[in-house]
N, C-alpha and C positions, 0 to 999 in steps of 0.2 A: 780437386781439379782432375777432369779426364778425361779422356781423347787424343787426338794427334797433338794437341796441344802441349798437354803435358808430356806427352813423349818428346816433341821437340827441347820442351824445355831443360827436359831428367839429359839432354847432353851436356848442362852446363853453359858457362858462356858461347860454346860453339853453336851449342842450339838458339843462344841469342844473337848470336851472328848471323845463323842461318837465317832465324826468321823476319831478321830486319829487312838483310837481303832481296830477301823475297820479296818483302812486302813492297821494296823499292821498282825490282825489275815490275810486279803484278800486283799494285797496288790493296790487296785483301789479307789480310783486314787493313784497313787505312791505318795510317802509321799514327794518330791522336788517337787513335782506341789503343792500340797494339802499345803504345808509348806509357799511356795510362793505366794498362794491365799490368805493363811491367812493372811500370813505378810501385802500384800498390802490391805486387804480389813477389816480385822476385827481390828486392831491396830491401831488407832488414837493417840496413845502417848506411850511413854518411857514404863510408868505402864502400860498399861494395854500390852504392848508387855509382860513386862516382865511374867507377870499373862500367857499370852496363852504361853507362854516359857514352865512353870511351869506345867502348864492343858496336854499339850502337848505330857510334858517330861514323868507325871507319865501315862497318857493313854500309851505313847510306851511302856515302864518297862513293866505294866499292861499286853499287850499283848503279850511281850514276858514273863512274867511268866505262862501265861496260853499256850502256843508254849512249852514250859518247863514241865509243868505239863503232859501236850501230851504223850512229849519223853520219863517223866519218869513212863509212864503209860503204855505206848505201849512197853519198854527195848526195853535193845538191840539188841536181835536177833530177832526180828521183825521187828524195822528198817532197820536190816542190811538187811533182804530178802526183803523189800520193796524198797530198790537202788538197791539192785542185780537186782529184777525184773522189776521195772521202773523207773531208775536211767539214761538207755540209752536217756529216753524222754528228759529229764532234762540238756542234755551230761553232766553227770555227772556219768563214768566208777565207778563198785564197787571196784577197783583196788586204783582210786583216792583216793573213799571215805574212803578204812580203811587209806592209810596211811593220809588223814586229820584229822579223827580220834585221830591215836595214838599222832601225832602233839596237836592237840587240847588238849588232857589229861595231853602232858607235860607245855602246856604253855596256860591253859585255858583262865587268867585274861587275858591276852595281846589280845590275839584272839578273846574272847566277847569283849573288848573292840574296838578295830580295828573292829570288824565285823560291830557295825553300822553303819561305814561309806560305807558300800558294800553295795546299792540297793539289794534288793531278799534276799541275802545270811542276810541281818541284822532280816529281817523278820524272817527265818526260821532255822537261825543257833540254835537256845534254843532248838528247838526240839532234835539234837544232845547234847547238854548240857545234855538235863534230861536222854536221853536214855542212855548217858553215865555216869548218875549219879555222877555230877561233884557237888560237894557245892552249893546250892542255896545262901549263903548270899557273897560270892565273887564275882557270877556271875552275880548277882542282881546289885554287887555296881557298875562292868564295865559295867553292858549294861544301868545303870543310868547313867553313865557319859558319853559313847560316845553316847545315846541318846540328854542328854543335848547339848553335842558340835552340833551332826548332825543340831538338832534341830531349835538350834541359830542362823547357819550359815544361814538355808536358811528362816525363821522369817524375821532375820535381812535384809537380804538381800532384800526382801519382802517388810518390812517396808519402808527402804528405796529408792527402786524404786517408792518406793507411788506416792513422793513429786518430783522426780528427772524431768519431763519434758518429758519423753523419753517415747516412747511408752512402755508400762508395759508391754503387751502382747508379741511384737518382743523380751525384754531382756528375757524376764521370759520362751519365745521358744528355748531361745540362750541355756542359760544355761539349761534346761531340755535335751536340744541333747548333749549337752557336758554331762552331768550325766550318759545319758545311749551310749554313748559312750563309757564311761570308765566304766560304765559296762559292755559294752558286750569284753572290750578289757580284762577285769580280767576271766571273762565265759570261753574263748577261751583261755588265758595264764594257769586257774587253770585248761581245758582236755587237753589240747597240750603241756604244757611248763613240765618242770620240779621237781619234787619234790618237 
């Protein structure tokens, strides 16, 4: 391995801090690659997965409290003119967005919490949290926990494939197109579908 890559990585956990980090604020590489890298290449055993679990889990929190800070810095009527004006880029109608919104404020925990399993939308849904001024310590605990689930799934999965025999690279393409498959099927179900 080599490139900025492994220079990130040769800091040790900090380098995996870092690059979760990142990948949260600017979602590159998407975190089911970057998840799946790790798993197979930085985890040699049980502990020390469980430690990048850990590093992982508080880098993502991490970047979504400061996605959060954003939202509750820029409020709401600034975000709301920033979907009304470039919201169509995104297809994401300002129509959708209040009524996600109002959604969102009745059933905050549930929806930070499900949000991290949604590529893009787990990145940036905080921003909506702060601008709608939703509790920081509720929010914090679902996007800690469906951070951890995300996390684990694809770690593990990672890990796993290490040892498995099977080309890492073809499973590890499989599922990345299944990932954003179903994200672009939830994209296109939350501007076209329903309520």
């Amino acid at each position: 391995m080599t490139g900025p890559l492994s220079t990130i990585l040769g800091f040790g956990l900090f380098g995996v801090f870092c690059l979760a980090l990142t990948e949260k604020i600017l979602p590159v590489p998407p975190s089911h690659a970057m998840l799946l890298f790790l798993g197979m290449t930085a985890a040699p055993n049980g502990p020390t997965l469980a430690i990048l679990l850990m590093v992982t889990t508080l880098a993502s929190t991490t970047g979504c409290l400061v996605w959060y800070a954003v939202g509750r810095r820029l409020g709401f009527d600034r975000v709301d003119r920033l979907v009304e004006r470039f919201g169509k880029y995104v297809f994401l109608r300002h129509a959708t967005y209040r009524r996600l919104g109002q959604a969102y404020r009745r059933n905050h925990l549930r929806v930070s919490l499900l949000a991290q399993f949604i590529p893009t939308v787990r990145n940036y849904l905080p921003i909506a949290a702060g601008a709608l001024c939703l509790p920081a310590l509720p929010f914090t605990t679902a996007t800690l926990l469906g951070a951890t689930l995300w996390n684990a799934g694809f770690l593990t999965t990672g890990y796993l494939m290490r040892g498995s025999g099977r080309d890492s690279f073809t499973v590890g393409l499989r599922i990345i197109v299944i990932v954003v498959a179903l994200e672009t099927a939830f994209m296109l179900a939350l501007r076209y579908g329903p309520a």
